[in-house]
C-alpha positions, 0 to 999 in steps of 0.5 A: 802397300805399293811400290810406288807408295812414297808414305805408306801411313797417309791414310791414316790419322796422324794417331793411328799413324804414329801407333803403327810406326811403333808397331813397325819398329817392333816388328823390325826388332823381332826380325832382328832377334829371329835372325840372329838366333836363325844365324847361330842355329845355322852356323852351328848345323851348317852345310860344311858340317854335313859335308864333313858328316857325309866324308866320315861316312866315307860312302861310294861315290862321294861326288854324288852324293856331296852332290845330292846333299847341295843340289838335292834341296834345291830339287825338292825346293822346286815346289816353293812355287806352290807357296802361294796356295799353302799360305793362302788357304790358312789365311795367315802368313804369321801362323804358317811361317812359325810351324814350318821353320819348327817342322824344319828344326826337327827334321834337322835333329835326325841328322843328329841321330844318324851316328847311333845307326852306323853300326846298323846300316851301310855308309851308303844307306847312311849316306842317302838318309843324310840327304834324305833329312837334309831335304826334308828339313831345308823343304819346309825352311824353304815354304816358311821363308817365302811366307816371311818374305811375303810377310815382311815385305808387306811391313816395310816400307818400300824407300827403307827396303835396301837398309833393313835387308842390310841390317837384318843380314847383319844380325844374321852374319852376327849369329852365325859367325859367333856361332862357326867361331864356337864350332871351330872351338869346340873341335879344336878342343874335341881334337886337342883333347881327345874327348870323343876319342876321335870319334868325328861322328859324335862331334859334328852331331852333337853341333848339330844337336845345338844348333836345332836347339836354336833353331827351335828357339828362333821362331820366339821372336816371329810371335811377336811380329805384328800381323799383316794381311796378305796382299795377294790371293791366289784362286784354288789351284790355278797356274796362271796367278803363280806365272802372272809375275812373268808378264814383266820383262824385267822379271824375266831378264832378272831370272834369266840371270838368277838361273846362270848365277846359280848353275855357275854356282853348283858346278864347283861346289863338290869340288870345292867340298871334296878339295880342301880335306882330301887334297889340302888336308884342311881340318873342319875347324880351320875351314870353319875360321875361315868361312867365319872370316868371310862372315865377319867380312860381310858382317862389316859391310852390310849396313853400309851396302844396303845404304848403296843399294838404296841410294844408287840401285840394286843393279850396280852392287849386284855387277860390282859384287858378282865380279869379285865373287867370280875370282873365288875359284882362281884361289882354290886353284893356287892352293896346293898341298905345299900352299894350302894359304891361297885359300884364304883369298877365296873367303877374303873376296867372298866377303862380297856375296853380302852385296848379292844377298842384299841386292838379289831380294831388294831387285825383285822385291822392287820389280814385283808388284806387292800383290804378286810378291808371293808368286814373284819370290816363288819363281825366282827361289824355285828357278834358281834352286834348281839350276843350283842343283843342276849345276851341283849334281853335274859337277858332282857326277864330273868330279866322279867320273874324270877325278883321278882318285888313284892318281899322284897328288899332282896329278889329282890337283891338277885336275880340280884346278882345271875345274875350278878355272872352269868355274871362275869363267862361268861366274863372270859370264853373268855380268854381261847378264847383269849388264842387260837389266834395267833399274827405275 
């Protein structure tokens, strides 16, 4: 399949045809059902949860190593541009995909073992064996994703693109909200309770023990998605089919973007990680109906986004949605310890990022030739995960160094809030970015 196929199926018989479509809207489903059991087991071992996790560790230089929990994975996930060659030489998308988003959930349920070792280790070693499974586990989710990518790209047809991406994220929002809402919940009850006797280790492993648990059970769906043969192939360890997608201008242009809107990202994420406990006095299960309000948000509106970026383009959802996210750090500036409520205005226009998880795959899918796809998402998910953390570990080692820790509170909130204006400022440079590229 190529971009410029209007009707995929004309090659066929009229009876071949129709049994394909059947075959397609099966594999749809699937990728539904994958998603929304993907969803849950995200939301319940989730990245503010490991956050919180490495806050009870109460380690030195937290900064950092937040940091290194966030940026640490888009390190390592550098080596997604190798993809390609992995998938290639076992021939097989479908296989790859499935061990791999297994090898994830595994290395997932270790973080749930590392409070039966806090009378044994040091909160710094704790603090790096955190990181180290948390790079493990999202480097082989990494690989795997590429491949459903891959895979799926080659099963839709190209003009239904921008609907079924809406969709699919909208059963992903549906799991993950249902199940952020069962974790603020479920510590809501531990605290009200006392059920683990204010042990905070033991209530976030035991979420993220369920959370692998779905984890494990989200790859059921995958098995029965039908089998696509790749469309690329790449030659044993050669470089130039990885880079062959580069010849494009408009893949260049849309990675020169993707690597700014990332760094812009990473550079307030510590802050935004260490502020509302430490400042606000935020709880976990609050902060948890809060990004569930964002998701309900974006659960709402994603149908309908993908609907837009079919009908008037990937590019003007992508300004229209990089502009009210860029707003989301002026909130965390308002907030103080006397107003914790602008926080919520964050969350309320983050709602806008479903037009940027819609749009970003359905851009490039559209400005990549199929047979290069695999290479094409290689780049972009390597080039923009390690300016997301180059921008992470930078506003990490900053929140370290110039943070006044020992300072009043003002003092204290008066430094973030100059960071986080910082951040609202480099998040809107990249619509001048987004205003360059073009779109047939």
């Amino acid at each position: 399949m190529t971009p410029s196929s209007a009707d995929p199926d004309a090659e066929y018989s009229l009876a071949e045809a129709r049994t394909l479509r059947q075959q397609r809207r099966a594999s749809l489903r699937f990728s539904y059902g994958n998603a929304l059991l993907w969803g849950w087991g995200n939301g319940l071992a989730s990245t503010s949860l490991a956050i919180y996790l490495a806050l009870e560790l109460d380690a030195p230089q937290l900064g950092l190593g937040i940091g290194l929990l966030l940026a640490g994975p888009q390190f390592i996930g550098t080596l997604r541009l190798f993809s390609p060659y992995f998938i290639n030489r076992i021939e097989q998308r479908k296989p790859f995909c499935i061990r791999l988003y297994l090898l994830s959930a595994w290395w997932f349920l270790g973080i749930s073992l590392l409070v039966f070792l806090t009378d044994s280790f040091s909160s710094r070693l704790l603090l790096l064996l955190l990181v180290a499974l948390w790079c493990s586990a999202h480097l082989y989710e990494y690989f795997a994703t590429i491949a459903l990518w891959s895979w799926l790209d080659d099963t839709i047809p190209f003009r239904l693109r921008g609907r079924f991406i809406g969709r699919r994220n909208r059963w992903l929002l549906s799991g993950t909200i249902a199940a952020t809402l069962a974790s603020s919940l479920f510590l809501f009850v531990c605290e009200t309770y006392n059920l683990f006797e204010d042990q905070r280790l033991v209530e976030y492993s035991v979420l993220n023990l369920l959370g692998c648990s779905s984890l494990i059970i989200a790859v059921i769906p995958l098995a029965f998605i039908r089998q696509v043969p790749a469309t690329q192939s790449v030659s044993p360890w050669s470089i130039r089919p990885l880079l062959a997608p580069l010849q494009s201008s408009a893949l260049r242009g849309f990675l020169l973007y993707a690597c700014w809107f990332s760094f812009a990202n990473g550079i307030t994420q510590s802050a935004q990680g260490i502020y509302p406990k430490a400042i606000l006095a935020i709880s976990l299960s609050y902060l948890l109906l809060l990004r569930s309000g964002m998701r309900i948000g974006q659960w709402l509106v994603s149908p309908q986004v993908g609907r837009w970026a079919d009908r008037w383009g990937n590019r003007k959802i992508l300004i229209a949605s990089q502009m009210l996210v860029a707003f989301g750090p002026l909130f965390y500036f308002l907030a103080s310890k006397d107003s914790p409520h602008w926080i919520i205005g964050a969350w309320l226009v983050w709602i806008a990022y479903a037009g940027l998880n819609i749009s970003l795959p359905a851009y490039l899918l559209k400005i990549v030739p199929s047979q290069w796809n695999q290479s094409g998402l290689s780049l972009y998910f390597a080039f923009g995960g390690i300016f997301y953390a180059i921008g992470t570990l930078l506003g990490g080692t900053i929140v370290d160094l110039f943070a006044p820790f020992d300072a009043t509170l003002d003092t204290k909130i008066a430094f973030y809030g100059q960071f986080f204006i910082i951040g609202c400022c480099l998040r809107m440079l990249g619509v001048p970015l987004l205003l360059c590229l073009t779109e047939k």
